[in-house]
C-alpha positions in Angstrom: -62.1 106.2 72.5 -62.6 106.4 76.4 -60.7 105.7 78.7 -60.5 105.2 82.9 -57.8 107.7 83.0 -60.2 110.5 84.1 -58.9 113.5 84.2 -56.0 116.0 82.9 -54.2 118.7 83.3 -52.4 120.9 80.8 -49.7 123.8 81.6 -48.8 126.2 78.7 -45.9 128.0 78.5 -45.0 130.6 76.3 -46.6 132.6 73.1 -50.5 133.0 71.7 -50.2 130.1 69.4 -49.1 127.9 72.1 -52.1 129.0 74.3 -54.0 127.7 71.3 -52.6 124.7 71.0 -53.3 123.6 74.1 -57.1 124.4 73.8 -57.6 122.9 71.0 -55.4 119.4 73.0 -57.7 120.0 75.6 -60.8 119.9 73.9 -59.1 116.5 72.4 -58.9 115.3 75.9 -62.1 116.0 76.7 -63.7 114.4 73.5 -61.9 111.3 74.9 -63.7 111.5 78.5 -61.1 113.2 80.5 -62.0 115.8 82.5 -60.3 119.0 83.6 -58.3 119.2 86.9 -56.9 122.5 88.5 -54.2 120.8 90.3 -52.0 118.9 88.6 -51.5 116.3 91.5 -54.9 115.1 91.1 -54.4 114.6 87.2 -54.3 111.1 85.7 -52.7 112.9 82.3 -50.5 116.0 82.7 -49.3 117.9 79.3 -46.5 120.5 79.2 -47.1 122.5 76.1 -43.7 124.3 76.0 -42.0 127.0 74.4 -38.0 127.2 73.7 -37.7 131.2 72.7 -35.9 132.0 76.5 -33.6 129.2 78.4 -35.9 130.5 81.6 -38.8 129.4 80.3 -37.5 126.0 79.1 -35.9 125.5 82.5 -38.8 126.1 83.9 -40.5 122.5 81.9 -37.6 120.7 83.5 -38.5 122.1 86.8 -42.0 120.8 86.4 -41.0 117.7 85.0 -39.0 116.4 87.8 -41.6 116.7 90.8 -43.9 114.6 88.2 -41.4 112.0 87.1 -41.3 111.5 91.1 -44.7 111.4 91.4 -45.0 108.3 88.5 -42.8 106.3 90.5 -45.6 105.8 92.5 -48.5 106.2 90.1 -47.1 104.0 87.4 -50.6 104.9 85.5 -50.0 108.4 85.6 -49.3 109.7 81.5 -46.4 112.2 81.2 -46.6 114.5 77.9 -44.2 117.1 76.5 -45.8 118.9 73.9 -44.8 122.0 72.2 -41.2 124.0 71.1 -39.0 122.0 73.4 -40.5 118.5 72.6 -39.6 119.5 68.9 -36.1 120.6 69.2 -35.2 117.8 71.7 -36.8 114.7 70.7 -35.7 111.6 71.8 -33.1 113.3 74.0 -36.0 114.4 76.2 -36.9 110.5 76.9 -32.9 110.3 77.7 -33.2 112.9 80.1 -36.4 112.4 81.8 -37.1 108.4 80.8 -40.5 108.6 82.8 -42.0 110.6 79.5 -44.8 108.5 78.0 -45.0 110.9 74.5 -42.8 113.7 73.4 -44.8 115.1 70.5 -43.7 118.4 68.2 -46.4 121.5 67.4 -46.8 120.2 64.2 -48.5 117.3 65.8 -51.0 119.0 68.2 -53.8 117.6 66.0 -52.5 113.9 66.3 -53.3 113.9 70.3 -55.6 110.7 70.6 -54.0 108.4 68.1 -50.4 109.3 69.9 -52.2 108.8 73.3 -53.7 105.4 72.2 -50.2 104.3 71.2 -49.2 105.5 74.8 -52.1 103.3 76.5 -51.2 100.2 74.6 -47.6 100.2 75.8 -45.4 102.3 73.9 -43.2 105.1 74.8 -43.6 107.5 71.5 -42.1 110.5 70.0 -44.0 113.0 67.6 -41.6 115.3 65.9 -41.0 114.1 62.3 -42.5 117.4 59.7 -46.0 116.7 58.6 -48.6 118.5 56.6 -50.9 119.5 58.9 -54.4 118.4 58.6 -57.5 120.6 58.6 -58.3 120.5 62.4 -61.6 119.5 63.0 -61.5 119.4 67.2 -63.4 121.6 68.9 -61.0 123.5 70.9 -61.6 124.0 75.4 -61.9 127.5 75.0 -60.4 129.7 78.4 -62.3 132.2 77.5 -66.2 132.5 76.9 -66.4 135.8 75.1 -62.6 136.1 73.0 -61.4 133.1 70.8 -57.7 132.2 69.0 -58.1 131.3 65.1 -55.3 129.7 63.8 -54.9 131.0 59.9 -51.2 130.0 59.4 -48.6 127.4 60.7 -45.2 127.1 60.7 -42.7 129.9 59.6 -40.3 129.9 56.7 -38.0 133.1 58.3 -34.5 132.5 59.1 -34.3 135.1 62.1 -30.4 133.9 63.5 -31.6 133.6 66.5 -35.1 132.6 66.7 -35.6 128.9 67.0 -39.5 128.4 65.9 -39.0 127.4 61.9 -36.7 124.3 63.7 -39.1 123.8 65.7 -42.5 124.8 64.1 -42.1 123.9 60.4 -43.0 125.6 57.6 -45.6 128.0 56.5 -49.1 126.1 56.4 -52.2 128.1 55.9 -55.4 127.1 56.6 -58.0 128.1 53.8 -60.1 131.0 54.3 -63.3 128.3 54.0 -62.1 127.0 57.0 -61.1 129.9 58.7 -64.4 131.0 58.3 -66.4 128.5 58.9 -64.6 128.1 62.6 -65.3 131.8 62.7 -69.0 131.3 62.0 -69.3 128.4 64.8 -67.7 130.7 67.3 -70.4 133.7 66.4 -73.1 131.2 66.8 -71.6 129.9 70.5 -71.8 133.5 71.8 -68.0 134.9 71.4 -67.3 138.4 70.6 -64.1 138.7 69.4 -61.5 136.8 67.4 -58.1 137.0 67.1 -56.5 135.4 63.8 -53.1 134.4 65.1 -50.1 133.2 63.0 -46.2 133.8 63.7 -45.9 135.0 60.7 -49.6 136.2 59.9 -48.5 138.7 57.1 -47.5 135.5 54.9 -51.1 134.1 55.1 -51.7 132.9 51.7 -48.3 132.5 50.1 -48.5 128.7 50.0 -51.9 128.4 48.9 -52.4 128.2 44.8 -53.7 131.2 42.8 -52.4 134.3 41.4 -54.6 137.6 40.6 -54.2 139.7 37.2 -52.3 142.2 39.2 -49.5 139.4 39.9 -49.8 139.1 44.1 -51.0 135.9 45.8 -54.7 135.5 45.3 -55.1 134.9 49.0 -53.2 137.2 51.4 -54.5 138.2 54.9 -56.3 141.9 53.6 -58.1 139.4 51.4 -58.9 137.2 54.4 -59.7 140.2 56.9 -62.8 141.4 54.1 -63.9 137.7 53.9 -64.6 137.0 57.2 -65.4 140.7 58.5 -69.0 140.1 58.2 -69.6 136.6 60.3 -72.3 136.7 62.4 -71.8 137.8 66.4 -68.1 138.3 66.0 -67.6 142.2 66.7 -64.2 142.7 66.8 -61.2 141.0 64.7 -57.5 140.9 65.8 -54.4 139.8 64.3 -51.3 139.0 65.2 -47.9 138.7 65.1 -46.7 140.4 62.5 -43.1 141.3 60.3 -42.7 144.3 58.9 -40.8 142.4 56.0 -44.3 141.6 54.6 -46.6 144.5 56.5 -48.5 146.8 53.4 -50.3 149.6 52.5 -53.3 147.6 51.3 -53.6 145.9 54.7 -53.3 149.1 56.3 -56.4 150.8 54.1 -58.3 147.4 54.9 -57.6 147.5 58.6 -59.0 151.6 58.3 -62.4 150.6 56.3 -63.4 147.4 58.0 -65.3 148.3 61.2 -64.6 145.0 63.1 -60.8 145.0 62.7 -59.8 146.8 65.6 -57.0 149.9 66.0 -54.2 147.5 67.4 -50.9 146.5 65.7 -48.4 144.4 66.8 -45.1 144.7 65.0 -42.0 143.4 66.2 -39.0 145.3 65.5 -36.8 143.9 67.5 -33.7 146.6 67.0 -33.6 150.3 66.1 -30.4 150.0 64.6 -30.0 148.6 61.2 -26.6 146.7 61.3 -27.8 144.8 64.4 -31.6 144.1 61.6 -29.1 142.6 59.2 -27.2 140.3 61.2 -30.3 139.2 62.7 -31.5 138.6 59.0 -34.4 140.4 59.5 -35.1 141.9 56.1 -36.1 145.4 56.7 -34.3 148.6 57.9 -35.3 150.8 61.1 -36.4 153.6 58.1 -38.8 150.9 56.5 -40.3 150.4 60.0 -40.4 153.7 60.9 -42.7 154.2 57.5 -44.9 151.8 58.3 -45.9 153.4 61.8 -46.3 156.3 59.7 -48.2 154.8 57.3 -50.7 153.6 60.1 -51.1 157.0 61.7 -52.0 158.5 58.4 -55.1 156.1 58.2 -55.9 155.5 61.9 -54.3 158.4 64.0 -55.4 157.0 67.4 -54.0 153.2 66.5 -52.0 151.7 69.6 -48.7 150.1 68.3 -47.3 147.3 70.4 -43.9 145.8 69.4 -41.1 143.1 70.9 -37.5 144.0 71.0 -34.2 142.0 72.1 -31.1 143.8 73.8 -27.5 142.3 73.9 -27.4 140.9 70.5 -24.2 139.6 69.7 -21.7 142.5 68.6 -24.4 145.0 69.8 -22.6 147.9 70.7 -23.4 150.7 73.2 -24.1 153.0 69.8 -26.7 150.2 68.3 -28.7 150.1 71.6 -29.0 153.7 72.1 -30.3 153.2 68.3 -33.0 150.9 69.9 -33.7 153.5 72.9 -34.0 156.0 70.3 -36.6 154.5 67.6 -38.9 153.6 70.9 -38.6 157.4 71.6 -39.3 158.5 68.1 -42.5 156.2 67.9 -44.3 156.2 71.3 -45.1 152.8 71.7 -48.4 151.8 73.8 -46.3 148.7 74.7 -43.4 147.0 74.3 -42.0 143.0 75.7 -38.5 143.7 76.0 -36.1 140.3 76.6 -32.4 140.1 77.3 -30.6 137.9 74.2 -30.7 133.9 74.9 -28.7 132.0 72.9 -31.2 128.8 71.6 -29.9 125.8 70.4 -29.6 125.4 66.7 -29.7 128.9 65.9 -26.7 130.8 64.0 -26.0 133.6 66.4 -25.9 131.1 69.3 -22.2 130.4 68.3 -20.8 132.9 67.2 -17.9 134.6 69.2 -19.3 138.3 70.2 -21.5 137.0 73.2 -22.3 139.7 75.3 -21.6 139.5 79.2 -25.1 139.2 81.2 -24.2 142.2 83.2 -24.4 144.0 79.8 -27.5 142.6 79.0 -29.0 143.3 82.2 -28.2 146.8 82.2 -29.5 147.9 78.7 -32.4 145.8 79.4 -33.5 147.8 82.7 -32.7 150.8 80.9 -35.2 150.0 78.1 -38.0 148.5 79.9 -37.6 152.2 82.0 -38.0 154.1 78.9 -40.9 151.5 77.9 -42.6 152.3 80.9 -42.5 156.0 80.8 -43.8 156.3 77.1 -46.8 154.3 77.9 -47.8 156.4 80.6 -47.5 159.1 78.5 -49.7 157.6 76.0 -52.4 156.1 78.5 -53.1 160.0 79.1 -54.8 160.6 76.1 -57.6 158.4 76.8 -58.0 160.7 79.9 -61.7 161.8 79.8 -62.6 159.2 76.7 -65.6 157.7 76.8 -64.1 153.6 75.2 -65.8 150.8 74.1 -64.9 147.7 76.1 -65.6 144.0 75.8 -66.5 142.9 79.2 -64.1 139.5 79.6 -64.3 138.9 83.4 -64.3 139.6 86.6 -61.4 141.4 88.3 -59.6 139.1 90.3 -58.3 141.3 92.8 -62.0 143.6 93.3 -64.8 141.4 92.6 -67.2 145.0 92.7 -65.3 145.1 88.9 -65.5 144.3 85.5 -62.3 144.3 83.0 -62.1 144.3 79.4 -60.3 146.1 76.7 -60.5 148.4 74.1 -60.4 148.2 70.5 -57.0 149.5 71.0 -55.8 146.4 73.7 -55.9 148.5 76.9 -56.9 146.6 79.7 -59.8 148.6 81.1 -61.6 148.4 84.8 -64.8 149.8 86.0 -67.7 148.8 88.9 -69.8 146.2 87.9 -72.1 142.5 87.8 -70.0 140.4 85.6 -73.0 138.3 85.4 -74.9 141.2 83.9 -71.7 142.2 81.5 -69.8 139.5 81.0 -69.6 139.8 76.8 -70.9 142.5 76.6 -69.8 146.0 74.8 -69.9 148.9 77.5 -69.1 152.5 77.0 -66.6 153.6 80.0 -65.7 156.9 80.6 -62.1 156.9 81.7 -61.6 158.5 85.0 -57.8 156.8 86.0 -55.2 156.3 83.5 -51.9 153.9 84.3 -49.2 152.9 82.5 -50.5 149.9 81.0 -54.1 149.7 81.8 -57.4 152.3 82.7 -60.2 152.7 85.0 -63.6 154.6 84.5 -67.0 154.6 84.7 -70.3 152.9 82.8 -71.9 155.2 80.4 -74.4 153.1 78.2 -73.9 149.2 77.8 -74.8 148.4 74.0 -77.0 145.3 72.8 -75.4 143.5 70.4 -77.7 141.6 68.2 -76.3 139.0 65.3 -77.3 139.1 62.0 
């Protein structure tokens, strides 16, 4: 279908998987003839993808929203879509709020783009966030980036985190089949990109909904299995994962992640608290102990692996003791990075009612107190690439000096060093690191190396 509506314009809020999403909306939109717009005021179709984890973020769509709503009262052809984590948990309450909405469509539903749109252009107001199996997606996504790609392996989530919102609002655990995680994979080598990231929320339970058992009684497909059957794809030269739960993280993932060359020396394991009565009322499954082992575990195979991590202060009921428990795990492990967020009480979640709210002020003190601590240990850690000749993957230009390149290394740190982006853009450059930061590097070129795909 075409249409004269000619161009779009989509703002993402929130996690990885939503930044997916909406490539793979936009490359919808574009199938259809649209046309991609920078400003939003020049768009014929705007699309909020939007994410529900903090009340800031969700504010934020309403925000947005309104100047728009304004704006279709005199461009009555202008299309209004709310996709995403807020369009799921609201529903129809979003048309009672903001009535100029033309869809309202659920994550489940991302897929379904042009055959909710067409019901939009032939006169219907529609809302898209009954539970579905999801189909095999066969769009070709808008990428954002030309050299690093997002795989989707697994929907949904079946954990019952009290106060995590994404099962309500994502569904449950779908995962793809590693035939077609592969072949999207392969496509992707062949177009040029470097690296992929395989990207679930709950990527550890890749597999446990598909059929098949093995003689030794585990799920025949689990995501060590997937890692060595698509390590070898043509052009791809590094593999990421993410996000993980150390409920489900293993050994055997661990030894995988250590033999297979591509898979790069980067974990991201939430742990969310250090202290293990504040784990179980957040029904997290694991103890500070079983996380702590599993750091340990990964040093013991890959000594130089970076270990990012997201945490949540101001839990209900947390007390002063439980946070310096928190304060005192980061410590212990030396995390390379850390996102750090104040509890916020989302709708339909257990702890959102429950009577041992915190006051903001506490929140906001044990929060700056943590992200100080955060920011201290990763300078610390930045030193030891002090010297280092890294690999980076050239991804683009640095905005704020055009003379640079930036990239990263196997282990995520953003990297910066003189050069053509024209001449590197993709390409793997050995940098010899001259400037360390907190959170990122700088050095010089040492020998840029060819890659050729077999």
């Amino acid at each position: 279908m075409t249409t004269s509506r000619r161009h779009y314009h989509i703002t993402t809020f929130g996690c990885q998987m939503n930044k997916a999403d909406s490539e793979r909306m936009a490359g919808i939109l574009e199938d259809m003839g649209f046309e991609w717009s920078e400003d939003p005021n020049q768009a014929d179709v705007i699309l909020y993808n939007t994410c529900t984890i903090r009340d800031n973020a969700e504010q934020k769509v309403y925000s947005y929203l309104g100047r728009q709503a304004k704006r279709k009262h005199e461009q009555p052809d202008l299309t209004l879509i709310v996709a995403g984590c807020v369009a799921q948990q609201e529903g129809e309450a979003l048309l009672r709020r903001v009535p100029e909405l033309d869809l309202v469509m659920g994550p489940q539903h991302a897929n379904r783009l042009q055959d909710l749109l067409q019901q939009v252009f032939d006169g219907n107001q529609v809302v898209a966030t009954e539970p579905i199996h999801i189909i095999e997606d066969i769009t070709k996504p808008r990428r954002d980036s030309k050299v690093t790609a997002w795989v989707n392996v697994i929907y949904g989530c079946n954990e019952r985190c009290t106060y995590c919102v994404v099962p309500n609002v994502r569904g449950v655990e779908q995962s793809r089949t590693p035939e077609a995680i592969r072949a999207e994979m392969e496509e992707l080598g062949r177009q040029g990109y470097k690296e992929v990231t395989l990207l679930g929320q709950n990527i550890d339970a890749y597999g446990r909904d598909l059929p098949g058992v093995t003689p030794e009684g585990r799920h025949q497909h689990t995501l060590t299995d997937l890692l060595y059957y698509v390590h070898d794809v043509p052009g791809v030269e590094r593999i990421r994962f993410a996000t993980s739960h150390p409920r489900y993280f293993t050994e055997r993932l661990i030894r995988a992640c250590a033999e297979l060359p591509k898979v790069c020396e980067h974990f991201h394991i939430p742990f969310q608290s250090g202290d293990n009565e504040v784990l179980k009322r957040m029904a997290r499954g694991y103890t500070h102990e079983k996380y702590r082992r599993i750091i340990n575990t990964i040093r013991k195979y890959m000594p130089d692996a970076a270990i990012s991590a997201d945490a949540i202060v101001g839990f209900p009921g947390e007390t002063e003791e439980q946070f310096e428990n928190t304060l005192k795990l980061v410590k212990d492990i030396g995390f390379d990075q850390l996102n750090t967020a104040a509890y916020s009480p989302r709708p339909g979640t257990p702890a959102a009612v429950w009577e041992n709210q915190l006051s903001e002020e506490v929140k906001s003190d044990r929060l700056q107190r943590l992200n100080h601590l955060v920011a201290t240990i990763a300078a610390e850690r930045s030193q030891r690439y002090m010297g280092r000749t890294e690999e980076v993957l050239v991804e683009d230009q640095n905005p704020k000096d055009k003379t640079q390149v930036m990239g990263r290394t196997r282990t995520n740190r953003l990297t910066f060093f003189t050069g053509d982006i024209n001449e590197l853009k993709g390409k793997l450059v050995k940098v010899r690191i001259s400037e360390v930061r907190a959170f990122s590097l700088m050095g010089e070129p040492v020998e840029v190396r060819e890659v050729v795909s077999v």
